[in-house]
C-alpha positions in Angstrom: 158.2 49.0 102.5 158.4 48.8 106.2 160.4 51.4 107.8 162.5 50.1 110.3 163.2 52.7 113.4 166.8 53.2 114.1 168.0 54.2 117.4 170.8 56.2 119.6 172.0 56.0 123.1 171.0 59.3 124.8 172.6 60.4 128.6 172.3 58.2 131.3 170.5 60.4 133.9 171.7 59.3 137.9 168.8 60.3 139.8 169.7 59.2 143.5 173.2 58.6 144.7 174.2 58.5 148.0 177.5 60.6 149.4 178.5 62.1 152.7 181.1 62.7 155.5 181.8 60.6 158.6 181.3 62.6 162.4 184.5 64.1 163.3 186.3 63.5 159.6 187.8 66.1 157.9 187.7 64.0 154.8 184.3 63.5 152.7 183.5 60.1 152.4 183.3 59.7 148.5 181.1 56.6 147.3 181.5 55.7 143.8 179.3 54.5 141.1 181.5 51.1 141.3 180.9 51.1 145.6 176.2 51.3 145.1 173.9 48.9 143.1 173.2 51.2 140.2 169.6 49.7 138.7 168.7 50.7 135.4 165.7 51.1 132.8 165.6 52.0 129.3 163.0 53.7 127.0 162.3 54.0 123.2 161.0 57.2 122.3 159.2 57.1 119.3 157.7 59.1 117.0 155.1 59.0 114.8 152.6 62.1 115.5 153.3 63.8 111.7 155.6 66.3 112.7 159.1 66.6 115.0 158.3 65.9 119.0 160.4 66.7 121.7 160.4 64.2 124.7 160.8 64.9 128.4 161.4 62.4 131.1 161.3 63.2 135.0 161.3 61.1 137.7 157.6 61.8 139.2 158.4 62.5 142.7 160.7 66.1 141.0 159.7 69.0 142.0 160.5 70.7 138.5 157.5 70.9 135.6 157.6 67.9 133.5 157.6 70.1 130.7 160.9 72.5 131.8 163.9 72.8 129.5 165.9 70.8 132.1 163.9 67.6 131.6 164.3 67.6 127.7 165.9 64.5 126.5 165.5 64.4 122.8 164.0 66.2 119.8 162.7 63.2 117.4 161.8 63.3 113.7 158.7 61.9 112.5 159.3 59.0 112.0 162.2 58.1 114.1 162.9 56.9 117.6 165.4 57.6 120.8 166.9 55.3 123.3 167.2 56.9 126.7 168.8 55.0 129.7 167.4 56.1 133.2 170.2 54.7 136.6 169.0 55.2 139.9 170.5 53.6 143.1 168.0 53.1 145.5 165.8 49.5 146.0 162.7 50.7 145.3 161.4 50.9 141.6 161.9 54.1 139.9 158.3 56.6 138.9 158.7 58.6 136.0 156.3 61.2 134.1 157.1 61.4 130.6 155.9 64.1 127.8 156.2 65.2 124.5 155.6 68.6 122.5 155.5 69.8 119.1 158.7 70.8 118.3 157.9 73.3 115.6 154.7 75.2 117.3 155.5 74.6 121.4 151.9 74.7 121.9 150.4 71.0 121.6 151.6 68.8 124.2 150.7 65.1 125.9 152.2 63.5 128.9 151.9 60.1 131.1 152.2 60.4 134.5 153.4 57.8 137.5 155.0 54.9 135.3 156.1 52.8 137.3 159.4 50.7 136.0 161.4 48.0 137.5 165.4 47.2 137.2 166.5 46.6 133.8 162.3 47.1 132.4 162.0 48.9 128.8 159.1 51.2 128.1 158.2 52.3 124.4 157.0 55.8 124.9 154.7 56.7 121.3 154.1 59.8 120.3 151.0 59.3 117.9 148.3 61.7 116.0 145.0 60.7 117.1 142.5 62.4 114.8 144.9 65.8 114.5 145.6 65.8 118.1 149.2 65.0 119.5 148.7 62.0 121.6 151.3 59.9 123.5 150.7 56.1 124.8 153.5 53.7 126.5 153.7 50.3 127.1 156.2 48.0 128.5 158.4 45.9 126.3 157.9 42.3 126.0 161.1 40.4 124.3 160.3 37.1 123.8 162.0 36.0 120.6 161.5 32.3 119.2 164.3 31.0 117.0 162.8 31.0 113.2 160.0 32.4 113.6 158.5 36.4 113.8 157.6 37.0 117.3 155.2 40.7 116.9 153.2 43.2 118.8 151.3 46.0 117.2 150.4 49.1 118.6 147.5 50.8 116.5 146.7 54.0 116.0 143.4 53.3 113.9 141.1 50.4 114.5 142.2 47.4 112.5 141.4 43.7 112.5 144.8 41.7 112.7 144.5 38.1 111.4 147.3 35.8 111.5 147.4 32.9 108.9 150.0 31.0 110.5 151.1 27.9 112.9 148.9 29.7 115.6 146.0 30.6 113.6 143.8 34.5 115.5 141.7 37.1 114.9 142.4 40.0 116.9 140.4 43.2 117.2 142.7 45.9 117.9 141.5 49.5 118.5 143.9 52.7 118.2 146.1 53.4 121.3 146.3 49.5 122.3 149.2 47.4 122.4 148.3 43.7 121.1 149.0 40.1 123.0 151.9 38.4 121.4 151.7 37.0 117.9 153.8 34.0 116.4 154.5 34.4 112.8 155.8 31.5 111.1 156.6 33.3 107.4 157.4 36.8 106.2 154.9 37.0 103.2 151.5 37.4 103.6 151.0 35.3 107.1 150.5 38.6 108.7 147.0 40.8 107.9 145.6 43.6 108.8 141.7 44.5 107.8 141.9 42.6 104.4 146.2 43.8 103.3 148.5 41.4 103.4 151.5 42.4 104.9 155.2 41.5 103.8 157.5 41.5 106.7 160.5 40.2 105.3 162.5 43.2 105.7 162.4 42.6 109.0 164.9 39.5 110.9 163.6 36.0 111.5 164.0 35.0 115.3 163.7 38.0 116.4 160.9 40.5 118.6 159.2 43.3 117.2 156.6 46.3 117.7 154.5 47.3 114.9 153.1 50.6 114.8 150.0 50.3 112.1 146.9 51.8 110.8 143.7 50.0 109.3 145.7 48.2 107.0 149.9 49.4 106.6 152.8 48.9 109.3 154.1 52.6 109.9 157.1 51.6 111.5 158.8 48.5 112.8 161.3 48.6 116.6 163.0 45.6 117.7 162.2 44.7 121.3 165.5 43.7 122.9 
């Protein structure tokens, strides 16, 4: 069975908004979220690493540790994911650093630094186990769905071979900590294969986009990309 992340909206952090008073005024001059051209990005934090992670997110130019209590968005299960929503106001696009901990032990910890993201861009941020060490990898999202058909990207965290036996026949070598190219699946059962498993995606919605997070041969977890 495919286990299908499920997500919730987190705080929408405003990390530059303009205000100020006019020479001479007694009154401040109060500019409004509806007044400024509020740009936005969005990431999925997921979590896969075998035990509970919490996730920090701070825009790279901050003077505060990545890693202070301040810049905690989310503590995620194994096994589960978080949707945070960064707005900022200024033209330029936005640089974040992003971390994770161990929840349980506060001592293991991984962090990507200087990401940069455009207006409306989606990031999956992964926390991931790589050989007993807490790891974290993003990538940006890539929506592209096709109407009845499974459009999928995989993100590994072993080396596997991923054939698709479809309309668009490949081979693709994938080793852990890599996102793949695209892949067009045409039907749920047994289309899709990683090393030599056939793998049953119905459970997931024709016409739609999708990660994978896999091993050699299972998917781990399934996340729309929307």
């Amino acid at each position: 069975m495919i286990r299908v992340a499920l997500t919730a909206l987190s705080t929408v952090f405003l990390f530059a908004c303009g205000g100020g008073s006019s020479s001479g005024s007694s009154e401040p001059n109060v500019v409004t979220m509806d007044e400024v051209s509020v740009r936005t990005l969005g990431i999925d934090l997921v979590n896969i690493s075998g035990a509970a992670a919490d996730f920090f997110v701070k825009e790279s130019s901050g003077s505060s540790p990545l890693f202070d209590e301040n810049n905690k968005v989310s503590s995620v299960p194994d096994f589960n994911s978080y949707y945070h929503s960064v707005s900022w106001t200024t033209a330029t696009p936005m640089k974040l650093d992003i971390g994770t901990i161990d929840t349980n032990t506060q001592t293991a910890n991984a962090l990507s630094e200087d990401i940069l993201l455009n207006n409306k861009e989606k990031l999956w941020a992964i926390a991931w186990s790589d050989e007993g060490d807490l790891t974290l990898s993003t990538g940006i999202q890539e929506p592209s769905p096709v109407e009845d058909k499974y459009r999928l990207r995989l993100f590994a965290v072993e080396d596997v071979t991923v054939t698709v036996n479809s309309t668009a026949f490949s081979v693709t070598n994938l080793s852990k900590g890599n996102f793949s190219n695209q892949l067009l699946v045409d039907n749920c059962n047994k289309e899709l294969i990683l090393s030599a498993n056939q793998i049953d995606i119905c459970e997931l919605e024709i016409g739609k986009s999708y990660l994978l997070i896999v091993d050699g041969e299972d998917v781990l977890l399934a996340a729309e990309e929307k």
